[in-house]
Residue, then its C-alpha position, 0 to 999 in steps of 0.5 A: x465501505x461495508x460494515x466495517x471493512x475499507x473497500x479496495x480501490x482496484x481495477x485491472x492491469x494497473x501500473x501500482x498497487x499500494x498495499x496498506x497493511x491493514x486499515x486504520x480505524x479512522x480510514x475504516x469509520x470514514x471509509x476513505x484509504x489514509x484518512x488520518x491527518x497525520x498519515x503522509x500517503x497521499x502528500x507523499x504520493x503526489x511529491x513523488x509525482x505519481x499524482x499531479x496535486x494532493x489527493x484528499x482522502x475523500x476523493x481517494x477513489x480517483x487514485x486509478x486516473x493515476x494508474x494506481x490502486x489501493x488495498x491491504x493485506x488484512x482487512x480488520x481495521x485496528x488502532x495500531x498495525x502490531x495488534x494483528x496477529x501472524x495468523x491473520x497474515x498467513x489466514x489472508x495470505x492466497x486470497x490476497x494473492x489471488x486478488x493481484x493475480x486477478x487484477x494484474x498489476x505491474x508492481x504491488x507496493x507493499x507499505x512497510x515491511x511487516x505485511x510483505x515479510x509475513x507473506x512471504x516468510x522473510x525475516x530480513x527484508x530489503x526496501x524497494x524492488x524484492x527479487x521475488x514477484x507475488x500474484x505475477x506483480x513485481x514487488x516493491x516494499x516502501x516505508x509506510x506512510x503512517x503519521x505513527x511511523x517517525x523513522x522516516x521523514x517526509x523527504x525520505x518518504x518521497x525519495x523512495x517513493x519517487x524510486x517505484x514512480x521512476x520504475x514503473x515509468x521505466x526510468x533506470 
């Protein structure tokens, strides 16, 4: 990490791209993606079966053996998503683009609807694979993984994350 901005985790031509909406606090202050304890990402990942055992936030980098990768839209840490502004999506809007274009992934797994709607300017936003693609990569919005967001369960989670794994597998 630098200063106070959570490094990507990227390279080129991966399968997924996970796309946070911005960092938390804890991630950013330990510079580590979904370090907080009660953030599901990494358990929901690896029952998913995109890893074969549950990553630790602190060997996060390891996530591309995997053919995976992490970002997030807007790159100042907050306590709570819903203390960015609309501005500060539309602000982050290109170069965000430009940086999946660049790095080229198969799907961009946008973390909730709120990231996705403001790039894309879609009140109504669907789960899973949108019919439009951002930066060349197939879009695929799934529920964010936040201990803070209780709508849905650890077995939801999972099933739709299991939907993208089985995807980029190729699997119908």
């Amino acid at each position: 990490m630098t200063g106070n901005r959570l490094e990507d985790i990227l390279a080129e031509h991966l399968a997924v791209v996970f796309c946070g909406i911005n960092p938390g606090m804890m991630a950013a202050a330990q510079g580590h993606h979904f370090a907080g304890r009660s953030n599901r990402f990494w358990r929901t990942l690896h029952l998913a079966g995109f890893t074969p055992q549950e990553v630790r936030p602190e060997d996060d980098r390891t996530i591309v053996q995997y053919h995976c990768g992490l970002t997030a839209v807007v790159e100042r840490p907050t306590a709570r998503a819903d203390q960015l502004s609309v501005d500060e999506f539309i602000a982050a809007a290109a170069q965000f683009e430009q940086k999946i274009a660049h790095y080229a992934p198969r799907f961009v797994a946008f973390l909730g609807k709120a990231a996705y709607g403001a790039l894309s300017g879609q009140r109504n936003v669907a789960w899973g694979l949108q019919p439009q693609t951002f930066g060349n990569a197939s879009v695929w919005v799934l529920p964010n993984p936040s201990g803070r967001n209780r709508a849905f369960t650890l077995e939801q989670l999972v099933d739709a994350y299991r939907q993208l794994y089985l995807a980029q597998l190729g699997v119908k």
